[in-house]
VOBA-1610 file (N, C-alpha, C; in pm, whole numbers, padded with zeros to 5 digits, always signed):
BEGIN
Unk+19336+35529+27720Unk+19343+35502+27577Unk+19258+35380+27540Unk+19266+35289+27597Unk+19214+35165+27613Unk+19034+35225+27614Unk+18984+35303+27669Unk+18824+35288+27701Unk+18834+35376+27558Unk+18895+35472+27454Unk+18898+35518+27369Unk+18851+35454+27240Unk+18936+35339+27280Unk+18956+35250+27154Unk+18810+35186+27176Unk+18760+35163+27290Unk+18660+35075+27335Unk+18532+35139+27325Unk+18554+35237+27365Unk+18385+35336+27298Unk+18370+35368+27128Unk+18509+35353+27081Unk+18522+35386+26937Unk+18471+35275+26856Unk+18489+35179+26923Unk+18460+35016+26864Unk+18305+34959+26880Unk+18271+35037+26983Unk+18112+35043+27010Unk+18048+35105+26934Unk+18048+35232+26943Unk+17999+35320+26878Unk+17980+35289+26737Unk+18100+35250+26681Unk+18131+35208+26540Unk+17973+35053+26530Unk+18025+34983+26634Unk+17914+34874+26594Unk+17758+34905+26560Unk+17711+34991+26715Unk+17576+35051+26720Unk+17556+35144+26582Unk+17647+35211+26502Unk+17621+35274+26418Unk+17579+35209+26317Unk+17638+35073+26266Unk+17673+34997+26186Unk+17588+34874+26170Unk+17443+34914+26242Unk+17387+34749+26308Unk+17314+34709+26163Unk+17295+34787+26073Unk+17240+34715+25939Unk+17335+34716+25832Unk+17480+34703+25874Unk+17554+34739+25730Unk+17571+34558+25714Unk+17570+34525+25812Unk+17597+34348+25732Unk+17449+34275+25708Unk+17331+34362+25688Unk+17238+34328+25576Unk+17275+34335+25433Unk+17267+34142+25387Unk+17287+34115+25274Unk+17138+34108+25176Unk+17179+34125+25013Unk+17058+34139+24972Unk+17103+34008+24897Unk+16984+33917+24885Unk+16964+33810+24766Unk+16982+33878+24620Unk+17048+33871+24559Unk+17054+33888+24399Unk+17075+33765+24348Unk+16961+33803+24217Unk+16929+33707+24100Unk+16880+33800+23978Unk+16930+33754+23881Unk+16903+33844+23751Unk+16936+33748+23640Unk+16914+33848+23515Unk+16878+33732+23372Unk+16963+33826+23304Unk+17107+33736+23211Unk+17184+33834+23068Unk+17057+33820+22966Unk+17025+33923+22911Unk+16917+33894+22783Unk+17014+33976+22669Unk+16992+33985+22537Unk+17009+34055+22443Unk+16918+34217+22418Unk+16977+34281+22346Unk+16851+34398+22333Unk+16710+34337+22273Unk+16711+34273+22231Unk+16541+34200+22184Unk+16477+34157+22262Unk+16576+34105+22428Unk+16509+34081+22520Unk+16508+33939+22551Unk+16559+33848+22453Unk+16617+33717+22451Unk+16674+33657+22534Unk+16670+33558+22595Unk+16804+33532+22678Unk+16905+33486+22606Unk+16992+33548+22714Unk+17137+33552+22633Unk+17236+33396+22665Unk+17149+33299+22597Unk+17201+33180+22650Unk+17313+33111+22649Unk+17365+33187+22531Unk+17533+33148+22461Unk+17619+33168+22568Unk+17575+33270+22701Unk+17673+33313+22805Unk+17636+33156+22957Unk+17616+33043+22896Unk+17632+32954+22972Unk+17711+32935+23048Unk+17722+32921+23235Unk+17875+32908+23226Unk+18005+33003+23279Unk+17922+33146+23147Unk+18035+33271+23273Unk+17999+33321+23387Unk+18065+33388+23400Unk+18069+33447+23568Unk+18018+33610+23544Unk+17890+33646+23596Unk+17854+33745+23652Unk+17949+33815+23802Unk+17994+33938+23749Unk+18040+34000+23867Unk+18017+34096+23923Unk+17954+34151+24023Unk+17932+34284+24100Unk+18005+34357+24141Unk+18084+34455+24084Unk+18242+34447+24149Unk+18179+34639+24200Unk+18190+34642+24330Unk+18169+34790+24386Unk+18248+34902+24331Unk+18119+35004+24328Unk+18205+35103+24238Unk+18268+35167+24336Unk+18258+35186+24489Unk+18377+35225+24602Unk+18350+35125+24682Unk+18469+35095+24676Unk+18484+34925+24829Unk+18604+34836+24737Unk+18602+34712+24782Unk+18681+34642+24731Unk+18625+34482+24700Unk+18543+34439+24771Unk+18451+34329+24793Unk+18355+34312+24670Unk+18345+34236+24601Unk+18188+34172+24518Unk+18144+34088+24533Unk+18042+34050+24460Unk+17982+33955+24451Unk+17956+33888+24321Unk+17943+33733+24300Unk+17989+33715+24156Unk+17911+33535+24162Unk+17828+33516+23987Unk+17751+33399+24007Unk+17763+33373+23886Unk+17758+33234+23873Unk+17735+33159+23729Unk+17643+33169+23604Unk+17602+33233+23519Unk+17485+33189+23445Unk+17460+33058+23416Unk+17318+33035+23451Unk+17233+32912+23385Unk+17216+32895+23277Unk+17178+32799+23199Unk+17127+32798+23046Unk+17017+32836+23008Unk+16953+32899+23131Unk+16816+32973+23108Unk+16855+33156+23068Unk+17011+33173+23099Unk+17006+33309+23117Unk+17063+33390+23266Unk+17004+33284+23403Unk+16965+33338+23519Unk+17081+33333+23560Unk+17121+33412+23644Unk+17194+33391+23734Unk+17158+33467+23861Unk+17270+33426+23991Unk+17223+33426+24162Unk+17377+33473+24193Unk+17381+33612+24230Unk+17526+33632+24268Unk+17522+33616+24418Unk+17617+33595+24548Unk+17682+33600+24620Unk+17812+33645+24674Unk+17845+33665+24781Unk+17994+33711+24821Unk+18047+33588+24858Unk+18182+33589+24868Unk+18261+33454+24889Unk+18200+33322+24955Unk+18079+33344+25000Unk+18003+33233+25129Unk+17922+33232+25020Unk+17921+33102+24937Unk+17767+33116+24839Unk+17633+33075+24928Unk+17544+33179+24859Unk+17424+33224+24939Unk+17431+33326+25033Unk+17556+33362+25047Unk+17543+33478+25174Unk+17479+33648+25119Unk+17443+33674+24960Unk+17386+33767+24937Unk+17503+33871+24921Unk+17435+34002+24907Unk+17565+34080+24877Unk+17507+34231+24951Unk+17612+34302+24985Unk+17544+34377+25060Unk+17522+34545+24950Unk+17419+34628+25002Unk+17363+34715+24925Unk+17472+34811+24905Unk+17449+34862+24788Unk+17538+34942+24734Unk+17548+34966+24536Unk+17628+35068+24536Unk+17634+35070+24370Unk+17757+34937+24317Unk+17681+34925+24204Unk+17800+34813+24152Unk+17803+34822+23951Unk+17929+34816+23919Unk+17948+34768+23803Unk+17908+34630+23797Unk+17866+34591+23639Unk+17851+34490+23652Unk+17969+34392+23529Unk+18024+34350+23564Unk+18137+34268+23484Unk+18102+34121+23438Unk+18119+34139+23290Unk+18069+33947+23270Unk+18238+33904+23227Unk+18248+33770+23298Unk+18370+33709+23269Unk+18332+33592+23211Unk+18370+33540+23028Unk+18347+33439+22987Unk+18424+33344+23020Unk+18297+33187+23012Unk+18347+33075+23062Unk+18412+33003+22963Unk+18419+33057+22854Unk+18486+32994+22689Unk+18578+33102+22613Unk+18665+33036+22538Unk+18701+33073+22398Unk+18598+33144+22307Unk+18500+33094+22285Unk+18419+33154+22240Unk+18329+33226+22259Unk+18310+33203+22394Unk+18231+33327+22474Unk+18273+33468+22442Unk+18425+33461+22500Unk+18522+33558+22477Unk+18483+33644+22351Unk+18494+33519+22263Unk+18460+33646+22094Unk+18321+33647+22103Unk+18208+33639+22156Unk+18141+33634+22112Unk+18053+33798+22199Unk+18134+33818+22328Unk+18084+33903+22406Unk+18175+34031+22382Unk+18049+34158+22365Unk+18145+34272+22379Unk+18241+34285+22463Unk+18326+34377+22415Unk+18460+34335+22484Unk+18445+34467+22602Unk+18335+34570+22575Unk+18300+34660+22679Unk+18281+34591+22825Unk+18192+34480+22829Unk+18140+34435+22929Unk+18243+34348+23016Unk+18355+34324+22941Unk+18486+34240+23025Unk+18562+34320+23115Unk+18523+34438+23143Unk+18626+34506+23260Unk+18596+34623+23296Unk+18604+34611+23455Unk+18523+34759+23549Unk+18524+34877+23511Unk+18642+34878+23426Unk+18700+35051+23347Unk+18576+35042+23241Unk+18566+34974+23173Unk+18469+34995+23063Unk+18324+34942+23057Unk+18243+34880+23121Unk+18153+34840+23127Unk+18063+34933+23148Unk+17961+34932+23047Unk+17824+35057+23107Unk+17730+35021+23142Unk+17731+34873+23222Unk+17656+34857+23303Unk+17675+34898+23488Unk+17540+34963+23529Unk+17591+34955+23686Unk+17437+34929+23723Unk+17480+34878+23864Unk+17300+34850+23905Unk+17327+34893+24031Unk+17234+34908+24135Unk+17245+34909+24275Unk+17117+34858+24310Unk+17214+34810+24432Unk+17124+34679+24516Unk+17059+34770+24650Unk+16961+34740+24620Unk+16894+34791+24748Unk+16814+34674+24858Unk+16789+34642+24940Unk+16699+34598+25046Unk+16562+34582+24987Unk+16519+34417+24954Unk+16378+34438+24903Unk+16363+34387+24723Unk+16510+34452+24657Unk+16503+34448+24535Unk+16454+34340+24475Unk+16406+34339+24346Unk+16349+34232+24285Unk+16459+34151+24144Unk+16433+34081+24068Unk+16574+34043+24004Unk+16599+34153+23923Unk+16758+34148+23876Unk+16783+34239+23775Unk+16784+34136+23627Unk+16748+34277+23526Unk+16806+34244+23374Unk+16908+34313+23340Unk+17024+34212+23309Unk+17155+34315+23254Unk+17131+34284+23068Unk+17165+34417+23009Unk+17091+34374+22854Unk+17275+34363+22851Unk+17293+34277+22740Unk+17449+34269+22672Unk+17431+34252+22509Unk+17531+34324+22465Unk+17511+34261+22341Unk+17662+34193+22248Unk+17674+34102+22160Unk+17783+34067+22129Unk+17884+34176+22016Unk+18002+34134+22012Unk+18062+34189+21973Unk+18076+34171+21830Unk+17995+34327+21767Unk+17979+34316+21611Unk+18124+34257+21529Unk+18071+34210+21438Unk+18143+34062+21361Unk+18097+34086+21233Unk+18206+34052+21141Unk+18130+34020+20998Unk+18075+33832+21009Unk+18010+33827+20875Unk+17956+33715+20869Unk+18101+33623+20835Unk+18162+33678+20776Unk+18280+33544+20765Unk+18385+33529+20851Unk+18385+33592+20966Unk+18454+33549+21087Unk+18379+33435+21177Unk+18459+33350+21192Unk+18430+33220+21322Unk+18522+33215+21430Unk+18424+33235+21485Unk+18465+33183+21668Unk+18608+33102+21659Unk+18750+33104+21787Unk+18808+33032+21798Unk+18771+32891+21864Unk+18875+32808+21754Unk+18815+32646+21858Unk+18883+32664+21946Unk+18761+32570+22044Unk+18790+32550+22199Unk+18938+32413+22197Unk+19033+32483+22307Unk+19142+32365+22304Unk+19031+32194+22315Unk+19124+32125+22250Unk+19025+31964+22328Unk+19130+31941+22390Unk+19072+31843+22555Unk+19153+31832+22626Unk+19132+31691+22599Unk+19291+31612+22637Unk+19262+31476+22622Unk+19274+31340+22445Unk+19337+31468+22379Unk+19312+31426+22230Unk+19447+31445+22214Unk+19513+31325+22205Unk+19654+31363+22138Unk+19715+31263+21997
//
């Protein structure tokens, strides 16, 4: 039983010798005009696999950019299909981002990462508003 388990565990490895090739991802939120989507300072880009359980997930810059990783930042993420999930870093992010793009069930974004790839563009757009609605204020911390 023992050499069973032991050829099974081999076999499994030799089969498996490129599945822990990680890919570098980096990509830009823009608007449909193509803008960067700079208001999303801050949130969290997420790669969340459309079969597996593992993602990968990175900050936006104030340029737009962001660099996802798996739990080891810099360790890359490995190839596969992925939803892509934005989690705002504000109160106002929140209203300000479709509310499609906040969760794996609904998001119509997906990308897949392949070996090689070059950055992605995820387009987003905010969540239509009349003109006389305003953003919630952000709590202040420290003001009493």
């Amino acid at each position: 039983m023992n050499r069973l388990v032991s050829a099974l565990l081999i076999a499994a490895v030799l089969t498996c010798g490129g599945c822990s090739d990680k890919v570098t991802v980096t990509g830009r939120l823009v608007y449909p005009d193509g803008s960067a989507a700079t208001d999303f300072t801050g949130s969290t880009v997420e790669l969340t696999p459309v079969k597996g359980v593992y993602g990968s997930r990175g900050v936006v810059a104030s340029d737009g950019w962001f660099r996802v990783s798996s739990d080891r930042p810099g360790e890359g993420t490995p190839p596969g299909l992925y939803k892509v999930v934005i989690h705002p870093g504000s109160l106002t992010q929140e209203w300000l981002l479709a509310k499609k793009y906040q969760s794996k069930a609904t998001t119509p974004v997906e990308v897949e990462v392949v070996s090689g790839m070059s950055s992605l563009t995820v387009t987003i757009e905010k969540e239509p508003r009349k003109p006389s609605e305003k953003p919630p204020e952000e709590p202040r911390l420290g003001t009493d």
